[in-house]
DSSP file (Angstrom, degrees, kcal/mol; ACC not computed):
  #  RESIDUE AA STRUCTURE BP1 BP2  ACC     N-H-->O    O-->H-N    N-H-->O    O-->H-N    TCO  KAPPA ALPHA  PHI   PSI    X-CA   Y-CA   Z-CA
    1    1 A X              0   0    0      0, 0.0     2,-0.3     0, 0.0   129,-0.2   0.000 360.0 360.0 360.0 162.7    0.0    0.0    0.0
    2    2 A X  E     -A  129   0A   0    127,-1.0   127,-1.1     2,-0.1     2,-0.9  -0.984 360.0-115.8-160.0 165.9    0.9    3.5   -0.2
    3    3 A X  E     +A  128   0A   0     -2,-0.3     2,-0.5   125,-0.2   125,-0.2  -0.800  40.2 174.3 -87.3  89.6    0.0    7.2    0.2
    4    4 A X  E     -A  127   0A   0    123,-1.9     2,-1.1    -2,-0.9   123,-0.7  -0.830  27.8-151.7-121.8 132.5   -0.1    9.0   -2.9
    5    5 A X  E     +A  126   0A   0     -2,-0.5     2,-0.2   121,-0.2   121,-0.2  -0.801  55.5 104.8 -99.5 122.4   -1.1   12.6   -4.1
    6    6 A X  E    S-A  125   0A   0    119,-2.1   119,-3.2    -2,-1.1     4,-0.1  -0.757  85.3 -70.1-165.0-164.1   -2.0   12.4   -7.3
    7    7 A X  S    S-     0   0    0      2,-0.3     2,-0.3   117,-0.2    -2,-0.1   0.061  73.3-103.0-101.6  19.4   -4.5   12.3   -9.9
    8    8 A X  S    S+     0   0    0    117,-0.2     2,-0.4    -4,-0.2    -4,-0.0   0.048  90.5 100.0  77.8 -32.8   -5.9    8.9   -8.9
    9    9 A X        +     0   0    0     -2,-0.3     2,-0.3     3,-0.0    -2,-0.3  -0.809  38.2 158.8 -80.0 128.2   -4.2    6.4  -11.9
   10   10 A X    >   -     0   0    0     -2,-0.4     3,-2.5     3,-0.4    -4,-0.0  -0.993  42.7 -92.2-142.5 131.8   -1.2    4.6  -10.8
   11   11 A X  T 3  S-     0   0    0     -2,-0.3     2,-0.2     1,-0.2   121,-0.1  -0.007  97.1  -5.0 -25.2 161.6    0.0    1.4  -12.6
   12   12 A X  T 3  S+     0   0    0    119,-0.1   120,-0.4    -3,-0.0     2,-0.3   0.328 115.3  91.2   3.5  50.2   -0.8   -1.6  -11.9
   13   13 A X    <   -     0   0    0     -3,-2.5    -3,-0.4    -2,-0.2   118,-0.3  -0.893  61.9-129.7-164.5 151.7   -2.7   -0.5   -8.8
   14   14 A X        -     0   0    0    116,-1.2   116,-0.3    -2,-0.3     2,-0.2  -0.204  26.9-153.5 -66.6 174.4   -6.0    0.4   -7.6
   15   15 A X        -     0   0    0    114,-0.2     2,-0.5    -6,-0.0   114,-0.2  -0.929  22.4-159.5-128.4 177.0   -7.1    3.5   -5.5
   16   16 A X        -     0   0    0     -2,-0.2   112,-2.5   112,-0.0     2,-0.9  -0.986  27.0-134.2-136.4 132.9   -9.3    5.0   -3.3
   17   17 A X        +     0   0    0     -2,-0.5   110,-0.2   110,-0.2     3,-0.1  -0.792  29.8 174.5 -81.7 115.6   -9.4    8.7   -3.1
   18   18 A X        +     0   0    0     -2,-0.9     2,-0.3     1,-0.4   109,-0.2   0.709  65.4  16.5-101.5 -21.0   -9.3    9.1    0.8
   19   19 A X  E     -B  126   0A   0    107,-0.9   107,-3.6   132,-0.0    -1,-0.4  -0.928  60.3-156.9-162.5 130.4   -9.0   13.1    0.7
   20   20 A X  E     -     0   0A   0     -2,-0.3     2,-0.4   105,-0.2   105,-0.1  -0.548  22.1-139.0 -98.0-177.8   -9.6   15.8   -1.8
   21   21 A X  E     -B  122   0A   0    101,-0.6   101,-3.3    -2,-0.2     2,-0.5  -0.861   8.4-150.3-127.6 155.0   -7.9   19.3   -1.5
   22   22 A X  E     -B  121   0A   0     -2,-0.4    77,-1.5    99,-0.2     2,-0.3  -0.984   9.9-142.8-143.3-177.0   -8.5   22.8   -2.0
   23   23 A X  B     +C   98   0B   0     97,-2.9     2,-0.4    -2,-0.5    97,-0.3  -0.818  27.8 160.3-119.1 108.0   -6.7   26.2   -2.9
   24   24 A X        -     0   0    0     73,-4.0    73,-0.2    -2,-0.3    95,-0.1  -0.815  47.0 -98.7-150.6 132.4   -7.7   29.7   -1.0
   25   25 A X        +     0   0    0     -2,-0.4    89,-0.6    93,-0.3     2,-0.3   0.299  50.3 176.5 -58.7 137.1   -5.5   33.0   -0.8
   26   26 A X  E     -D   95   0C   0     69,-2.2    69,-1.6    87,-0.2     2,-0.3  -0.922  10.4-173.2-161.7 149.9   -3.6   33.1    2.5
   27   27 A X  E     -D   94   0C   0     -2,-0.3    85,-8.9    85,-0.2     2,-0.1  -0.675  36.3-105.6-126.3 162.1   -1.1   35.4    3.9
   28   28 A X     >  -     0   0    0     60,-0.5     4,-0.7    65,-0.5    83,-0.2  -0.600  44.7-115.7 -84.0 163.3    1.0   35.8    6.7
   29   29 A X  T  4 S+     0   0    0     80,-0.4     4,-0.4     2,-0.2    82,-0.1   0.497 115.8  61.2 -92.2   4.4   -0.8   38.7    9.1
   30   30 A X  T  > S+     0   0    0      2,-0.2     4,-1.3     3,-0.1     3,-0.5   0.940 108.5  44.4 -11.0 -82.5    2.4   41.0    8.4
   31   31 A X  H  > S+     0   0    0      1,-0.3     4,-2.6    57,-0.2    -2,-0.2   0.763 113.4  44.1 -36.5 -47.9    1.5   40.8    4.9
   32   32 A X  H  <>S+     0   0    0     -4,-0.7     5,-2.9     1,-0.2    -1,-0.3   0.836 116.9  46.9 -92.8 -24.3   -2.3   41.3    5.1
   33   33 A X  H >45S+     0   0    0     -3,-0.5     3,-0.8    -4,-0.4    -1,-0.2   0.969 114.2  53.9 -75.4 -29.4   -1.7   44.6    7.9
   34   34 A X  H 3<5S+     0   0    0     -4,-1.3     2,-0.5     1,-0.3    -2,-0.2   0.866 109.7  46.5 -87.3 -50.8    1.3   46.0    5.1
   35   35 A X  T 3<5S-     0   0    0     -4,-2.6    -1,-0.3    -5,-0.3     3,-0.3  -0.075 126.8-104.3-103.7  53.6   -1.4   45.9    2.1
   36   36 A X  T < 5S-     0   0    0     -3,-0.8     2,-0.6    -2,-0.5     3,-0.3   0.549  75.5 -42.4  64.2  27.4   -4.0   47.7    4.3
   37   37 A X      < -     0   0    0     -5,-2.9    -1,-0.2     1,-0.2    -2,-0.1  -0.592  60.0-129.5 122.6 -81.2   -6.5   44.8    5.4
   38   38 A X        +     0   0    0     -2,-0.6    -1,-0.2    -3,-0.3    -2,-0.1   0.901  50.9 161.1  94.4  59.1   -6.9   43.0    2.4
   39   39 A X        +     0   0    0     -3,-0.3     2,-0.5     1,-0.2    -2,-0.1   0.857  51.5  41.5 -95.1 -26.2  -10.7   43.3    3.0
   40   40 A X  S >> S-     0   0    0      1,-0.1     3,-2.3    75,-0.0     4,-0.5  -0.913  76.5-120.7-147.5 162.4  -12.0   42.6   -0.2
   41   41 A X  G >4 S+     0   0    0     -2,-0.5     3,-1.3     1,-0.3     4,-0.2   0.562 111.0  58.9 -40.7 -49.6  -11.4   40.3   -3.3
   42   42 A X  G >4 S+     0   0    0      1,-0.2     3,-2.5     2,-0.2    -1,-0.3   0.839  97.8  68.4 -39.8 -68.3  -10.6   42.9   -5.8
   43   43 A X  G X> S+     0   0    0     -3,-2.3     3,-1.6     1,-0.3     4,-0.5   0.611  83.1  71.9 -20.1 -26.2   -7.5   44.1   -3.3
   44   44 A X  G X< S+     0   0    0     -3,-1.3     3,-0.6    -4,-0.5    -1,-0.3   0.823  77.6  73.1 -82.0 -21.3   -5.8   41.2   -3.9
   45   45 A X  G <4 S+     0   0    0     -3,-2.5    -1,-0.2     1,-0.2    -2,-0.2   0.445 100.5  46.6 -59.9  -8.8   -5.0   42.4   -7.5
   46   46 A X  G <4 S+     0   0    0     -3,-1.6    -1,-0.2     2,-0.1    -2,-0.2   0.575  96.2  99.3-102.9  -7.4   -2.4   45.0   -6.1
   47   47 A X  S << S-     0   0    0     -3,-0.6     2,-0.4    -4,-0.5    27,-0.1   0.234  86.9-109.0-102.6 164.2   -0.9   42.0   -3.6
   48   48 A X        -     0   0    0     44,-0.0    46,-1.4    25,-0.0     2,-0.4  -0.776  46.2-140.3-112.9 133.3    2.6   40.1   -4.7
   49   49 A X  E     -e   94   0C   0     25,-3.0    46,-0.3    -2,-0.4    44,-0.1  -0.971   1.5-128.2-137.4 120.7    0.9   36.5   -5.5
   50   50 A X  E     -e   95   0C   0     44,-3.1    46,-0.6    -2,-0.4     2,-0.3  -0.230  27.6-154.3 -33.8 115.7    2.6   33.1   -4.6
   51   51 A X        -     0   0    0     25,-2.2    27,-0.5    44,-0.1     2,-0.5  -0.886  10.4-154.0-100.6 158.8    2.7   31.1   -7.6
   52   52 A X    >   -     0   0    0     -2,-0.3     3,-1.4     5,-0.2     5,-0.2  -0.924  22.5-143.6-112.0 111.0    2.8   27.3   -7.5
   53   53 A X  T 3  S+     0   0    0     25,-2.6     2,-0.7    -2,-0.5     3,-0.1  -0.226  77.8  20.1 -68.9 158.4    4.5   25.8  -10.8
   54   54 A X  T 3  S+     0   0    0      1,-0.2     2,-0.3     2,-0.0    -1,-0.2  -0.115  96.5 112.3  98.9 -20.2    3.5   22.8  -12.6
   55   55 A X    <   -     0   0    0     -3,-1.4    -1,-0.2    -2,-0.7    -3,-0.2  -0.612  56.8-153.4 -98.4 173.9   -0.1   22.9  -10.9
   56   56 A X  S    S+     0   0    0     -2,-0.3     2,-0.8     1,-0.1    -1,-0.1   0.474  83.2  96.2 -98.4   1.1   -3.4   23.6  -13.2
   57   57 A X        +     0   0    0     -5,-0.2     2,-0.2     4,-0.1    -5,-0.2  -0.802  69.0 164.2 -85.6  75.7   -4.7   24.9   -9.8
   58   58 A X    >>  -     0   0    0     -2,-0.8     4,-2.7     1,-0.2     3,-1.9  -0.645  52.9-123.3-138.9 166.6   -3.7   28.4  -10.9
   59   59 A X  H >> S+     0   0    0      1,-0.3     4,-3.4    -2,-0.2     3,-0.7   0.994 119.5  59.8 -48.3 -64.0   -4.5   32.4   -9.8
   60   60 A X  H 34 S+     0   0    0      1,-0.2     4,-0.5     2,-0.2    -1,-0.3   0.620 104.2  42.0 -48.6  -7.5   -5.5   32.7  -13.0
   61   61 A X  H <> S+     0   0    0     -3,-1.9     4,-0.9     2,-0.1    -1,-0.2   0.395 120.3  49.2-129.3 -22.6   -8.5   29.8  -12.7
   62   62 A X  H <X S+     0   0    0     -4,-2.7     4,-1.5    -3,-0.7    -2,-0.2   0.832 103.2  53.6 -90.9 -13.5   -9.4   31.3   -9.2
   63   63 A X  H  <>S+     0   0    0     -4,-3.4     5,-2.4     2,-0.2    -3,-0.1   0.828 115.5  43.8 -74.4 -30.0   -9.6   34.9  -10.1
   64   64 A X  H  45S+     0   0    0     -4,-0.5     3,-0.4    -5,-0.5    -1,-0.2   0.659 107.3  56.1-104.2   6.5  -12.1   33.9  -12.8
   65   65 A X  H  <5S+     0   0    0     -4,-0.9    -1,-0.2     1,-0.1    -2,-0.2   0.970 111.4  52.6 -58.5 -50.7  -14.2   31.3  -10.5
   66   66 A X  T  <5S-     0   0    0     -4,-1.5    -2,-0.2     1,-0.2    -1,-0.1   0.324 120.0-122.6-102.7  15.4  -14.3   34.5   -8.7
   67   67 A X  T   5S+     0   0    0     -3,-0.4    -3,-0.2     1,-0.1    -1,-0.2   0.366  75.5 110.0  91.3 -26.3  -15.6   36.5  -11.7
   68   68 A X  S   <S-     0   0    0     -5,-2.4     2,-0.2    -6,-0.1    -1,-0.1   0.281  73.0-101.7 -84.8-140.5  -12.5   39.0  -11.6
   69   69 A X        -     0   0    0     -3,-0.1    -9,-0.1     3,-0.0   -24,-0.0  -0.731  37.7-119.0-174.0 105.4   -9.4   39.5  -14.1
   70   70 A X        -     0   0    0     -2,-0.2     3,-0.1   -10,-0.1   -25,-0.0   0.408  11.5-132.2 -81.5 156.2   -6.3   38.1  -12.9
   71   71 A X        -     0   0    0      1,-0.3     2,-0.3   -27,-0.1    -1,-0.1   0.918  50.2-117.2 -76.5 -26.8   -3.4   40.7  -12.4
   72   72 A X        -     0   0    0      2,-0.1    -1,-0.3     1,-0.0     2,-0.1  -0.957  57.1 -31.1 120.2-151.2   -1.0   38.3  -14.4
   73   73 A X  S    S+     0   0    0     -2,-0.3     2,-0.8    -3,-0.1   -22,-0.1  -0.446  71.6 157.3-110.4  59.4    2.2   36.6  -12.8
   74   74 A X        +     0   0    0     -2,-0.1   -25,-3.0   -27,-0.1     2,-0.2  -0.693  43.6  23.8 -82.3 127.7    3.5   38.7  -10.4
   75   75 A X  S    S-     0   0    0     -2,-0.8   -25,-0.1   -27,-0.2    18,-0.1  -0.504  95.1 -31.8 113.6 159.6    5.4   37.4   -8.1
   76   76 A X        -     0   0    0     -2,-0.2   -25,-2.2    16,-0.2     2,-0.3  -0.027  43.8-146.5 -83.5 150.1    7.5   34.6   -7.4
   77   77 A X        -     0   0    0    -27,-0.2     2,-0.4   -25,-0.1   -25,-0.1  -0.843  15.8-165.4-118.6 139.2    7.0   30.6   -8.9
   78   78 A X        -     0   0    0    -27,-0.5   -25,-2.6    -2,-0.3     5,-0.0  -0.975  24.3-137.1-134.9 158.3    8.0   27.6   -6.6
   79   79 A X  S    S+     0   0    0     -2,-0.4     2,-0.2   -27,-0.2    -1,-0.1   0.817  85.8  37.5 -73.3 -37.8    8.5   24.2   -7.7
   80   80 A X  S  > S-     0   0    0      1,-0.1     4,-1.0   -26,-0.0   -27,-0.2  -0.691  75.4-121.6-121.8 172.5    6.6   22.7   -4.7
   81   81 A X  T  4 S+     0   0    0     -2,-0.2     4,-0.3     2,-0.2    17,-0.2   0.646 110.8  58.0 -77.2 -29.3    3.5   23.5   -2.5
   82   82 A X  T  > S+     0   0    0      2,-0.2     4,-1.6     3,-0.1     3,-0.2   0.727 102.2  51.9 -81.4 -31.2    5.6   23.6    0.5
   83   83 A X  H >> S+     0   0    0      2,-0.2     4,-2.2     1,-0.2     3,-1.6   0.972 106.5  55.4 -71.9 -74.8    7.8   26.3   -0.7
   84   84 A X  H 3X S+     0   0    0     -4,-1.0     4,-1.1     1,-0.3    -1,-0.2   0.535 107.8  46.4   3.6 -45.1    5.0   28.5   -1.6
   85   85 A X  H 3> S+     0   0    0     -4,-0.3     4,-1.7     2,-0.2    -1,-0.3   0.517 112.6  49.6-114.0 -23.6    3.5   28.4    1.6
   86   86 A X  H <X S+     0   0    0     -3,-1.6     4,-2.9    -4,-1.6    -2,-0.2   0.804 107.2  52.0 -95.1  -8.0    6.5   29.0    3.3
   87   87 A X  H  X>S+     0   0    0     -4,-2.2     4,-1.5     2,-0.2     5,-1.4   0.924 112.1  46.4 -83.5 -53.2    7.5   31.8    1.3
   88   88 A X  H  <5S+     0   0    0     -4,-1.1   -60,-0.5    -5,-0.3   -57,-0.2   0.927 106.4  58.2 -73.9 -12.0    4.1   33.5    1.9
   89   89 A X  H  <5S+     0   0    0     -4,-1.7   -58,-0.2     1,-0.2    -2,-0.2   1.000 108.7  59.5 -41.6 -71.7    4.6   32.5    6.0
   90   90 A X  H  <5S-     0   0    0     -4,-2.9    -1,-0.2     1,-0.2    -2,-0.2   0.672 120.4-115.8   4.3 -61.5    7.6   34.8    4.9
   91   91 A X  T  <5S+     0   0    0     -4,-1.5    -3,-0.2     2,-0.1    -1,-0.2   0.428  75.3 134.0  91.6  27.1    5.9   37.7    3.9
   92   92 A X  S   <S-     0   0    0     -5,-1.4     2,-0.3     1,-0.2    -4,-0.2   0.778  76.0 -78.6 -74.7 -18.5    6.9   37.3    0.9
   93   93 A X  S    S-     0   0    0     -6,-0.4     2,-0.5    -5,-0.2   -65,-0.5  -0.984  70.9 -35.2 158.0-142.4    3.1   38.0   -0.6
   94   94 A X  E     -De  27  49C   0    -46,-1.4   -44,-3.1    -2,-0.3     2,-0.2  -0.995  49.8-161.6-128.5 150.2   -0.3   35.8   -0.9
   95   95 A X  E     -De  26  50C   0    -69,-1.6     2,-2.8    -2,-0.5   -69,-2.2  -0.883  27.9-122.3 -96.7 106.3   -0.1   32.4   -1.6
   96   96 A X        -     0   0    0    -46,-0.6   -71,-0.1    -2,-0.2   -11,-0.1  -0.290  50.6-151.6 -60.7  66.9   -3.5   29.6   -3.1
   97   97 A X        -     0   0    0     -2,-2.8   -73,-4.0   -73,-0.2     2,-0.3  -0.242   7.3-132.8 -58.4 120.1   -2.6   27.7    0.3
   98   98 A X  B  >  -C   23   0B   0    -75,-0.2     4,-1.6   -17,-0.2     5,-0.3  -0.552  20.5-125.8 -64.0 148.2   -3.5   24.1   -0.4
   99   99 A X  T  4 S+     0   0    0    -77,-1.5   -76,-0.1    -2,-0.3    -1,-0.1   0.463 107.8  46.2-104.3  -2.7   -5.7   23.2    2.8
  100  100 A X  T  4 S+     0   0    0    -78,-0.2    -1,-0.2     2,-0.1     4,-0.2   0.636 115.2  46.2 -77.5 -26.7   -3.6   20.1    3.9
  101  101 A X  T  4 S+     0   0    0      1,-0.1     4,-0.4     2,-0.1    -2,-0.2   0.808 124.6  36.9 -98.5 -32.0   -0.1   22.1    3.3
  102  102 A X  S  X>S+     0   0    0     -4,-1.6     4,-2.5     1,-0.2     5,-0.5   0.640  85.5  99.7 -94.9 -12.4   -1.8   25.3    5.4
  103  103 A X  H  >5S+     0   0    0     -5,-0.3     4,-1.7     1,-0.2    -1,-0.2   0.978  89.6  36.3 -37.7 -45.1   -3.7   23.4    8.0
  104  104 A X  H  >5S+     0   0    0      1,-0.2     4,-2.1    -3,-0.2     6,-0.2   0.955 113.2  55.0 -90.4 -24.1   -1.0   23.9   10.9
  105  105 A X  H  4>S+     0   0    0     -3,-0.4     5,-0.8    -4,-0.4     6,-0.7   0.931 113.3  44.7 -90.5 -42.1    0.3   27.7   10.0
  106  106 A X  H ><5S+     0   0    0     -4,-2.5     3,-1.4     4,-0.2    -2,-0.2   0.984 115.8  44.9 -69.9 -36.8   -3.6   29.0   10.2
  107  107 A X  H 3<<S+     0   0    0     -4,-1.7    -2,-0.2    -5,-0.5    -1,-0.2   0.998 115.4  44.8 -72.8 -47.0   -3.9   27.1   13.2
  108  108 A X  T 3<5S-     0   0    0     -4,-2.1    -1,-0.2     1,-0.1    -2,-0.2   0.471 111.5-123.7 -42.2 -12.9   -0.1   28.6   14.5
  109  109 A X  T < 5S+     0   0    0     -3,-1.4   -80,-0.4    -4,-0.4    -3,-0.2   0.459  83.7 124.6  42.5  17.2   -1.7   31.9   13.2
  110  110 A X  S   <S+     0   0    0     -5,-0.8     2,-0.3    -6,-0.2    -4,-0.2   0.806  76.4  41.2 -50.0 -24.5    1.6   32.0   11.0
  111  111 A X  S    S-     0   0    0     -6,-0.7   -83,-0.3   -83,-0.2     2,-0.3  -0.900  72.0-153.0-140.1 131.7   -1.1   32.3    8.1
  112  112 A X        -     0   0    0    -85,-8.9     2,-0.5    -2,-0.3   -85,-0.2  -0.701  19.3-130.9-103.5 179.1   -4.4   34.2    7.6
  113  113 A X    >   -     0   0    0     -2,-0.3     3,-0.5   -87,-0.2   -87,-0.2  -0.966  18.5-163.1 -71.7  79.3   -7.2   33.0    5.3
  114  114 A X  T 3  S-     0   0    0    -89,-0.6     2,-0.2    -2,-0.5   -88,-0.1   0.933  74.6  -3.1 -15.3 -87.9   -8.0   35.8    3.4
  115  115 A X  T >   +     0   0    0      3,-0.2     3,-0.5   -90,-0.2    -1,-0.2  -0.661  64.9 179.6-125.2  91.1  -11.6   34.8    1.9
  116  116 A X  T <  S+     0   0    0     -3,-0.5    -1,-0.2     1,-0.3    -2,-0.1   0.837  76.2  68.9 -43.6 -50.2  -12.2   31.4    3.0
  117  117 A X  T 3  S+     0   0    0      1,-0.2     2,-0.5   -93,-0.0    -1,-0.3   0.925  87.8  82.2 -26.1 -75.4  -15.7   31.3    1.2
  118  118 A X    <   +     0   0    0     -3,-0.5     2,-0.3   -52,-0.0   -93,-0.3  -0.143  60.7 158.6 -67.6  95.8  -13.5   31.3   -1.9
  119  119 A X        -     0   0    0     -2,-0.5     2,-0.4   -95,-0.1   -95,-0.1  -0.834  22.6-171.5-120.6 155.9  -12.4   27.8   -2.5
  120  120 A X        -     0   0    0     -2,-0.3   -97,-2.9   -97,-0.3     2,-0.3  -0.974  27.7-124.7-145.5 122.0  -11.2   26.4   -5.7
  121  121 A X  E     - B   0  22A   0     -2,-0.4     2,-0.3   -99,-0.3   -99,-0.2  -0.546  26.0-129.8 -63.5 132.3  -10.6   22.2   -5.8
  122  122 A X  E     - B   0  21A   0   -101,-3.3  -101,-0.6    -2,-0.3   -67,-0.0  -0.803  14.6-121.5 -97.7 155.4   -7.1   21.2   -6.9
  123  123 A X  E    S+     0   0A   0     -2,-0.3     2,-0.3  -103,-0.1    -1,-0.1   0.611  89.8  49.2 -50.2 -42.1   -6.8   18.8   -9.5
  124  124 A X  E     +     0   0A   0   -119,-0.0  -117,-0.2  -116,-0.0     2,-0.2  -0.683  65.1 162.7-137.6 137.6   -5.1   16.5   -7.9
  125  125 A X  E     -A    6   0A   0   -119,-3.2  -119,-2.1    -2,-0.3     2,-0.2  -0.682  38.1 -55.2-148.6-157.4   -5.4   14.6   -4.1
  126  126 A X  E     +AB   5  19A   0   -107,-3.6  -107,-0.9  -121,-0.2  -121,-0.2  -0.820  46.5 177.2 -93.9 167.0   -4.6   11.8   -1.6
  127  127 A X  E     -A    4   0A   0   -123,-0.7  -123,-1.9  -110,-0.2     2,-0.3  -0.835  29.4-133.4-134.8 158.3   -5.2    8.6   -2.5
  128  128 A X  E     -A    3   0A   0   -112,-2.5     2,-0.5    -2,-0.2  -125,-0.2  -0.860  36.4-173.6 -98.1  79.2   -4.6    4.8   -0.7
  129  129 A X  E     +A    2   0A   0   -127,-1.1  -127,-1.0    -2,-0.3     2,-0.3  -0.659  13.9 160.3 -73.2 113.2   -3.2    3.1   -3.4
  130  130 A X        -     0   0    0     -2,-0.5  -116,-1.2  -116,-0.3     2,-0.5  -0.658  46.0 -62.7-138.3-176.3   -2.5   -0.7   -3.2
  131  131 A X    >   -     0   0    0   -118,-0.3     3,-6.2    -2,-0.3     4,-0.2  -0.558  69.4 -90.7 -87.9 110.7   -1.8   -3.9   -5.9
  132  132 A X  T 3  S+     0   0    0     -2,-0.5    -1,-0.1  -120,-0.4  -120,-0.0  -0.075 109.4  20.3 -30.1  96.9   -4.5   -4.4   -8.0
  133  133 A X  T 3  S+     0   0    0     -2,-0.1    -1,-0.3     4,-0.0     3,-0.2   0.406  95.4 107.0  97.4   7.9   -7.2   -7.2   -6.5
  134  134 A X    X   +     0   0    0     -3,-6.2     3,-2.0     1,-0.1     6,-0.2   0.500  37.4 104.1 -87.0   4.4   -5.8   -6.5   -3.4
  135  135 A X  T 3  S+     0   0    0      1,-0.3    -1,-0.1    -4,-0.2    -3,-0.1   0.540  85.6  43.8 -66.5  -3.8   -8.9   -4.3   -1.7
  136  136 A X  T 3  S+     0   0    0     -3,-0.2     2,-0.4     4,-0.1    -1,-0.3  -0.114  79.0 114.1-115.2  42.0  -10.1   -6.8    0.5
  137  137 A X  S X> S-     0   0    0     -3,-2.0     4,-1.7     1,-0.1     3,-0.7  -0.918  79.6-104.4-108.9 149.5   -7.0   -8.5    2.1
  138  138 A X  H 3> S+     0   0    0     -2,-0.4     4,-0.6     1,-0.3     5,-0.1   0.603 115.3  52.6  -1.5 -90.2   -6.8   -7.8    6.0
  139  139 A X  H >> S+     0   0    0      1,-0.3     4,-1.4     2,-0.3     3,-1.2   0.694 111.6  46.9 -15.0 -73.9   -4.1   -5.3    5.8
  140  140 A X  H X> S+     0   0    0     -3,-0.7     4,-2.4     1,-0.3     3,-1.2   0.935 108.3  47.4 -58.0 -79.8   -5.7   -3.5    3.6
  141  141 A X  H 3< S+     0   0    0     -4,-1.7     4,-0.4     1,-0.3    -1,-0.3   0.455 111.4  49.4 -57.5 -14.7   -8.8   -3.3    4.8
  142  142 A X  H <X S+     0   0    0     -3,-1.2     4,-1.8    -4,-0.6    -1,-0.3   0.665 111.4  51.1-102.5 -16.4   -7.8   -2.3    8.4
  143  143 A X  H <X S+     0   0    0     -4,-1.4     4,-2.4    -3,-1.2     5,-0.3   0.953 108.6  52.6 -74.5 -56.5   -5.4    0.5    7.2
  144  144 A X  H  X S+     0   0    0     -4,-2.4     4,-3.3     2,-0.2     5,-0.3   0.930 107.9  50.1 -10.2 -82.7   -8.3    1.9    5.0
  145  145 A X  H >> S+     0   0    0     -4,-0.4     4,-2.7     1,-0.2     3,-0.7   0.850 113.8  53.9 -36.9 -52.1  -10.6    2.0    8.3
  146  146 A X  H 3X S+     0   0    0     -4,-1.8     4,-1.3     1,-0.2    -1,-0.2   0.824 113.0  33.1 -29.2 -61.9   -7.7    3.8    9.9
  147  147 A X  H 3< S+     0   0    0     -4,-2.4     4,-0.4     2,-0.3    -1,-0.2   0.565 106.6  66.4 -76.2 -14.5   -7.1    6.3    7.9
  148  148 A X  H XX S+     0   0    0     -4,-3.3     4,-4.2    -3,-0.7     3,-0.5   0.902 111.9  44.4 -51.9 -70.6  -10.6    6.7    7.0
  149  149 A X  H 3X S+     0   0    0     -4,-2.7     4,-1.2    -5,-0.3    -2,-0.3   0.842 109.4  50.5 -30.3 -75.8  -10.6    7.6   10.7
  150  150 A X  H 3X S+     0   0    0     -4,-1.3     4,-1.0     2,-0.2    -1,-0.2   0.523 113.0  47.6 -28.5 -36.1   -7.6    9.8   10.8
  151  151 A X  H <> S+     0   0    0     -3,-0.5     4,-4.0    -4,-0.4     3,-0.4   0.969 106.6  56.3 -71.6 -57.0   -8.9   12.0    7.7
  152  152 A X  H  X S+     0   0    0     -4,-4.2     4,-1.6     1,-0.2    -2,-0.2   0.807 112.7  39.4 -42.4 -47.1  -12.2   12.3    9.2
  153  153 A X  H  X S+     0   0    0     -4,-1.2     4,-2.1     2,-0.2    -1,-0.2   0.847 113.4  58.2 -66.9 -31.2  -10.5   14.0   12.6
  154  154 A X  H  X S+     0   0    0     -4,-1.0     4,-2.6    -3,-0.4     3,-0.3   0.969 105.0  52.3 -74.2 -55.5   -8.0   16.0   10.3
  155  155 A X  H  < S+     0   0    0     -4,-4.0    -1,-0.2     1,-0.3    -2,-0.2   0.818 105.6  51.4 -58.3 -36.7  -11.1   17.5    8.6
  156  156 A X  H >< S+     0   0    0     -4,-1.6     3,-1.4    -5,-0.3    -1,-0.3   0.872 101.1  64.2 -33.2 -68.0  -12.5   18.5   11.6
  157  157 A X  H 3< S+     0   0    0     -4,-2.1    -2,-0.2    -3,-0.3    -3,-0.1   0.932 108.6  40.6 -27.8 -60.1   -9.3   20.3   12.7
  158  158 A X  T 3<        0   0    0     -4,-2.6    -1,-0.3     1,-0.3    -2,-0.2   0.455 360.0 360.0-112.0  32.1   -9.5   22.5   10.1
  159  159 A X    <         0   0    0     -3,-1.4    -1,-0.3    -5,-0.1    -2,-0.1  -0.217 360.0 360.0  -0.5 360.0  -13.1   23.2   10.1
């Protein structure tokens, strides 16, 4: 078995999407007091914006769920999710904090949640991923229940 974030196909192996994710601007509260509040959506178009490369999960695909017209790419691209988030912890600007990678800096109050309403699904999530015709051996089937568990309390958390 394994833990994988991904789109859900893996070779030669089944999955179970156990958690999906989503994307919603957050800042460190440095950032948000520096650019005057940051009280409504629009504001965010004058803001330094966190980019995260390589996913389709993008400023641009949240500015226009959200109806506006995206400033462009200003501001800095990071390879990973984790980098991202730690550059806007920084103060380096606002960040589309994934809600598994920001869970513990809003709760640390390293990170604000801008407009929380405004959530955008990423493409991509966890999945349990195991060898094909294996979903009902033992093992399997008591790590499932587990984690099943574990997600369920994690969702809670950041409620």
């Amino acid at each position: 078995m394994a833990l994988r974030y991904g789109n859900g196909q893996y070779p030669f192996a089944s999955a179970e999407r156990i958690m999906n994710e989503i994307v919603s601007p957050v800042c460190s509260p440095e950032c948000r007091e520096k650019m005057g509040g940051l009280h409504l959506v629009g504001e965010l178009a004058k803001c330094q914006l966190i980019h995260e490369i390589g996913m389709t999960t993008t400023w641009e695909r949240w500015f226009a769920m959200m109806q506006l017209p995206c400033p462009g790419m200003r501001g800095p691209g990071y390879s990973h999710g984790s980098m991202s988030i730690e550059a806007a912890v920084r103060g380096a600007g606002v960040a589309l904090g994934r809600s598994v990678l920001v869970a513990e800096d809003l709760t640390a109050g390293r990170l604000i949640s801008l407009f929380p309403e405004a959530k955008l699904e990423v493409e991509w999530g966890y999945d349990l991923a195991y060898r094909v015709g294996n979903q009902e051996h033992p093992k399997v089937s008591l790590f499932r229940s587990w984690i099943a568990q574990e997600v369920r309390e994690f969702m809670q958390s950041i409620s």
